[in-house]
N, C-alpha and C positions, 0 to 999 in steps of 0.2 A: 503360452504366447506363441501366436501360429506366426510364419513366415508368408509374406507376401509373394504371388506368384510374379508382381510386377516387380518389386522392390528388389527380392533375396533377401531381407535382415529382416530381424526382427523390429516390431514395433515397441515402443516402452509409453509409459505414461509421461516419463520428464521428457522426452523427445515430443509428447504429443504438445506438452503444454508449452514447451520454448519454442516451439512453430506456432502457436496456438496465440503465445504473448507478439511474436513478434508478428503478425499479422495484425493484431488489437494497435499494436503501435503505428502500423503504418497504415490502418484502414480505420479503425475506431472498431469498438464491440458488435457495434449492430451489424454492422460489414460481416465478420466475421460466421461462418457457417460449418455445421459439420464437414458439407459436401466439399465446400472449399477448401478447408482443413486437409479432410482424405485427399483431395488432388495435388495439393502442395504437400504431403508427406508419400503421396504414389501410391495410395491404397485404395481398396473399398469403403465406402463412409461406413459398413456396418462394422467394419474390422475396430473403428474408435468405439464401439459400446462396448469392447472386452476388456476395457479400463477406463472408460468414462462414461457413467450414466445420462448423461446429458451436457449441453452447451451450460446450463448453470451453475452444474458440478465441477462441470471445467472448468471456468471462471474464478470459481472459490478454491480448486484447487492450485493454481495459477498463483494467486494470492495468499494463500498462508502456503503452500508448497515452495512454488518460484520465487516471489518476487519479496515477502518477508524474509526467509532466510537471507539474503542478500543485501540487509538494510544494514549494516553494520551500526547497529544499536549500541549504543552505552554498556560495560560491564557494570555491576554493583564490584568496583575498585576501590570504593573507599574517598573517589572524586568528591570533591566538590558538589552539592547539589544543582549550584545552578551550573557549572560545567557539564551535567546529566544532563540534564535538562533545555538546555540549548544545543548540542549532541545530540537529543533526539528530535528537537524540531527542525534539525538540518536534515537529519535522514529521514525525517517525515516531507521536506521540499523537496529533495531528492527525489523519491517517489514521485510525488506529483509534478517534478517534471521530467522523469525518465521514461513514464508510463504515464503520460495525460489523461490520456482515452481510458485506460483501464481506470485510473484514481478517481477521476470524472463520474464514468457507470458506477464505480463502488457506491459514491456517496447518493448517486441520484436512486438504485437500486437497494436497499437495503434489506432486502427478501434475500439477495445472493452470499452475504456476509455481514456476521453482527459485525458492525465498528469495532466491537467491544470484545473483538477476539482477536487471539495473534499477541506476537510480540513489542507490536508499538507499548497498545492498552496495558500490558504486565509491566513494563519497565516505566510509563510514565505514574502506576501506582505505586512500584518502588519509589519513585522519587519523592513524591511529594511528603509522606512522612518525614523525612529528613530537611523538609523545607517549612515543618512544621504544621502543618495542615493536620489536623484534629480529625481523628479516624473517622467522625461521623460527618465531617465535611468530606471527606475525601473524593466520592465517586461524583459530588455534584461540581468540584473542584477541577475535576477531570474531563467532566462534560463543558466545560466554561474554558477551561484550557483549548482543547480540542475545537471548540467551535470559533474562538477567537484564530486560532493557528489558521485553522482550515477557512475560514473566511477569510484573511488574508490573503491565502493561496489560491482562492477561487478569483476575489480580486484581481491577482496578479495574473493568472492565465487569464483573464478576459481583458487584460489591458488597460483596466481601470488604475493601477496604481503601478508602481516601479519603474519600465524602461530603464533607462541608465541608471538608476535609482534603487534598483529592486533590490539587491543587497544590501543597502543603507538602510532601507525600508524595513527590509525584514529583519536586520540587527535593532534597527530600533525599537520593532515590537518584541522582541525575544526580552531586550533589556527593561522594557516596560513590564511583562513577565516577571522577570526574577526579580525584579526592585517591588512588586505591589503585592507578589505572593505571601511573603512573611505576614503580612498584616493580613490577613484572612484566613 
Protein backbone atom coordinates (compact mmCIF):
# COMPACT_ATOMS: atom_id res chain seq x y z
CA UNK A 1 0.00 0.00 0.00
CA UNK A 2 1.96 3.09 -1.37
CA UNK A 3 1.70 6.51 0.14
CA UNK A 4 0.49 9.43 -1.80
CA UNK A 5 2.79 12.20 -2.54
CA UNK A 6 -0.39 14.58 -2.26
CA UNK A 7 -2.04 12.88 0.66
CA UNK A 8 1.01 11.52 3.17
CA UNK A 9 -1.46 8.37 4.23
CA UNK A 10 -2.10 5.57 3.05
CA UNK A 11 -4.94 4.65 1.03
CA UNK A 12 -7.18 1.59 2.19
CA UNK A 13 -10.07 -0.12 0.39
CA UNK A 14 -12.78 0.66 3.24
CA UNK A 15 -11.69 4.30 2.90
CA UNK A 16 -12.09 4.03 -0.84
CA UNK A 17 -15.52 2.60 -0.59
CA UNK A 18 -17.01 4.95 2.24
CA UNK A 19 -16.05 7.94 -0.15
CA UNK A 20 -17.07 5.98 -3.00
CA UNK A 21 -20.73 5.23 -1.08
CA UNK A 22 -20.94 8.66 0.08
CA UNK A 23 -20.55 10.20 -3.33
CA UNK A 24 -23.27 7.43 -4.86
CA UNK A 25 -25.60 9.10 -2.01
CA UNK A 26 -25.20 12.46 -2.94
CA UNK A 27 -24.76 12.20 -6.66
CA UNK A 28 -26.44 8.81 -7.82
CA UNK A 29 -23.97 5.95 -9.29
CA UNK A 30 -23.71 7.13 -12.80
CA UNK A 31 -22.24 10.45 -11.31
CA UNK A 32 -19.86 8.64 -9.65
CA UNK A 33 -16.25 8.10 -11.45
CA UNK A 34 -12.88 6.73 -10.79
CA UNK A 35 -11.40 10.21 -11.64
CA UNK A 36 -13.77 11.80 -9.28
CA UNK A 37 -13.33 9.31 -6.58
CA UNK A 38 -9.09 9.91 -6.87
CA UNK A 39 -9.92 13.72 -6.58
CA UNK A 40 -12.09 13.58 -3.62
CA UNK A 41 -9.72 11.02 -1.77
CA UNK A 42 -6.29 13.35 -3.11
CA UNK A 43 -4.90 10.88 -5.30
CA UNK A 44 -4.08 9.57 -8.73
CA UNK A 45 -7.14 7.74 -10.33
CA UNK A 46 -4.49 4.84 -11.06
CA UNK A 47 -3.42 4.60 -7.30
CA UNK A 48 -7.58 3.07 -6.87
CA UNK A 49 -6.67 -0.07 -9.25
CA UNK A 50 -4.23 -1.31 -6.33
CA UNK A 51 -7.38 -2.28 -4.52
CA UNK A 52 -10.25 -1.91 -6.83
CA UNK A 53 -10.34 -3.51 -10.28
CA UNK A 54 -13.00 -1.57 -11.42
CA UNK A 55 -16.13 1.05 -10.85
CA UNK A 56 -18.18 -2.50 -10.67
CA UNK A 57 -16.15 -4.17 -8.31
CA UNK A 58 -16.47 -1.27 -6.28
CA UNK A 59 -19.87 -1.22 -6.38
CA UNK A 60 -20.31 -4.71 -5.21
CA UNK A 61 -17.72 -4.26 -2.86
CA UNK A 62 -19.61 -1.24 -1.39
CA UNK A 63 -22.55 -3.55 -0.96
CA UNK A 64 -21.69 -6.88 0.72
CA UNK A 65 -18.36 -4.95 2.17
CA UNK A 66 -20.01 -1.45 3.44
CA UNK A 67 -23.32 -1.29 3.46
CA UNK A 68 -24.67 -5.18 4.45
CA UNK A 69 -22.53 -5.37 7.36
CA UNK A 70 -24.35 -2.42 8.64
CA UNK A 71 -27.89 -3.83 8.25
CA UNK A 72 -28.48 -4.94 11.63
CA UNK A 73 -30.12 -8.21 10.52
CA UNK A 74 -32.14 -10.44 12.68
CA UNK A 75 -30.09 -13.02 15.04
CA UNK A 76 -31.44 -16.77 14.60
CA UNK A 77 -32.39 -16.00 18.74
CA UNK A 78 -34.81 -18.22 18.89
CA UNK A 79 -37.45 -15.03 18.07
CA UNK A 80 -40.49 -15.33 16.87
CA UNK A 81 -40.60 -15.90 13.12
CA UNK A 82 -42.68 -13.30 12.21
CA UNK A 83 -40.69 -10.89 14.68
CA UNK A 84 -37.60 -12.15 11.95
CA UNK A 85 -39.09 -11.41 9.46
CA UNK A 86 -40.45 -8.12 9.89
CA UNK A 87 -36.88 -7.05 11.46
CA UNK A 88 -35.51 -7.89 8.23
CA UNK A 89 -37.95 -5.98 6.09
CA UNK A 90 -37.23 -2.84 8.15
CA UNK A 91 -33.60 -3.25 7.57
CA UNK A 92 -34.16 -4.19 4.10
CA UNK A 93 -36.35 -0.16 3.95
CA UNK A 94 -33.58 0.95 5.66
CA UNK A 95 -31.34 0.34 2.92
CA UNK A 96 -33.44 1.71 0.46
CA UNK A 97 -33.79 4.67 1.89
CA UNK A 98 -30.30 5.27 3.48
CA UNK A 99 -28.67 4.61 0.10
CA UNK A 100 -31.49 5.20 -2.78
CA UNK A 101 -29.14 5.71 -5.56
CA UNK A 102 -27.10 2.74 -4.74
CA UNK A 103 -30.42 0.31 -3.81
CA UNK A 104 -32.06 1.75 -6.96
CA UNK A 105 -28.68 0.73 -9.47
CA UNK A 106 -28.54 -2.60 -7.56
CA UNK A 107 -31.91 -3.71 -8.61
CA UNK A 108 -31.87 -2.08 -12.15
CA UNK A 109 -28.12 -3.53 -12.62
CA UNK A 110 -28.05 -7.07 -11.71
CA UNK A 111 -24.73 -7.89 -13.72
CA UNK A 112 -22.97 -5.88 -10.41
CA UNK A 113 -24.65 -8.26 -7.58
CA UNK A 114 -26.77 -11.52 -7.50
CA UNK A 115 -29.78 -10.30 -5.29
CA UNK A 116 -29.23 -13.47 -4.04
CA UNK A 117 -26.04 -12.91 -2.25
CA UNK A 118 -25.21 -11.35 1.11
CA UNK A 119 -26.90 -11.43 4.31
CA UNK A 120 -30.39 -10.07 3.51
CA UNK A 121 -30.88 -13.61 1.12
CA UNK A 122 -29.30 -16.00 4.08
CA UNK A 123 -31.34 -14.86 6.91
CA UNK A 124 -34.66 -14.44 5.00
CA UNK A 125 -33.96 -18.42 4.06
CA UNK A 126 -33.49 -18.85 7.75
CA UNK A 127 -36.80 -17.72 8.42
CA UNK A 128 -38.94 -19.01 6.36
CA UNK A 129 -38.67 -22.75 7.45
CA UNK A 130 -39.83 -21.83 10.81
CA UNK A 131 -42.69 -20.13 9.30
CA UNK A 132 -43.34 -23.36 7.72
CA UNK A 133 -42.75 -23.01 4.08
CA UNK A 134 -41.86 -26.68 2.75
CA UNK A 135 -38.23 -26.84 1.74
CA UNK A 136 -39.14 -27.15 -2.01
CA UNK A 137 -41.26 -23.94 -1.77
CA UNK A 138 -38.74 -22.17 -0.28
CA UNK A 139 -36.41 -20.25 -2.74
CA UNK A 140 -39.61 -19.49 -5.00
CA UNK A 141 -41.13 -18.29 -1.53
CA UNK A 142 -38.20 -15.95 -1.29
CA UNK A 143 -38.51 -14.67 -4.65
CA UNK A 144 -42.38 -13.67 -4.08
CA UNK A 145 -41.26 -12.18 -0.76
CA UNK A 146 -38.64 -10.07 -2.07
CA UNK A 147 -40.48 -8.78 -5.13
CA UNK A 148 -43.61 -7.88 -3.21
CA UNK A 149 -41.12 -6.07 -0.30
CA UNK A 150 -39.20 -4.51 -3.07
CA UNK A 151 -42.00 -3.34 -5.08
CA UNK A 152 -43.35 -1.67 -2.27
CA UNK A 153 -40.26 0.21 -1.79
CA UNK A 154 -39.84 1.04 -5.30
CA UNK A 155 -43.43 2.38 -5.03
CA UNK A 156 -42.65 4.28 -2.07
CA UNK A 157 -39.45 6.13 -3.35
CA UNK A 158 -41.35 7.20 -6.49
CA UNK A 159 -44.20 8.67 -4.59
CA UNK A 160 -46.73 6.52 -5.78
CA UNK A 161 -47.83 5.39 -2.23
CA UNK A 162 -47.12 6.51 1.45
CA UNK A 163 -46.30 10.16 2.25
CA UNK A 164 -47.72 10.55 5.76
CA UNK A 165 -48.70 7.10 5.39
CA UNK A 166 -45.59 5.28 4.49
CA UNK A 167 -45.20 3.61 7.67
CA UNK A 168 -48.89 2.61 7.94
CA UNK A 169 -48.42 1.35 4.70
CA UNK A 170 -45.53 -0.55 4.92
CA UNK A 171 -46.87 -2.24 8.46
CA UNK A 172 -49.70 -3.09 6.69
CA UNK A 173 -47.86 -5.13 4.13
CA UNK A 174 -45.43 -6.65 6.54
CA UNK A 175 -48.63 -7.85 8.37
CA UNK A 176 -50.17 -9.07 5.15
CA UNK A 177 -46.75 -11.04 5.04
CA UNK A 178 -46.75 -12.86 8.25
CA UNK A 179 -50.69 -13.49 8.32
CA UNK A 180 -50.77 -15.24 4.56
CA UNK A 181 -47.24 -16.96 4.83
CA UNK A 182 -48.52 -19.98 6.99
CA UNK A 183 -50.88 -20.94 4.30
CA UNK A 184 -48.41 -21.42 1.51
Amino acid sequence: MGVSARRGTPLTVEEIRATALRLIDAGGVESLSMRKLAAELDVNPMSLYHHVANKTELIKGICLETVVPLLHLPPADGAPWQDQLRALAYAYRRLARTHPALWTYVHNHPDVIELKEGGLWEVLLRILPAAGVPEDKRLGTADVLHGFVWGLLLAESLGHIGGDQAEANFEIAIDLITRGLPEH
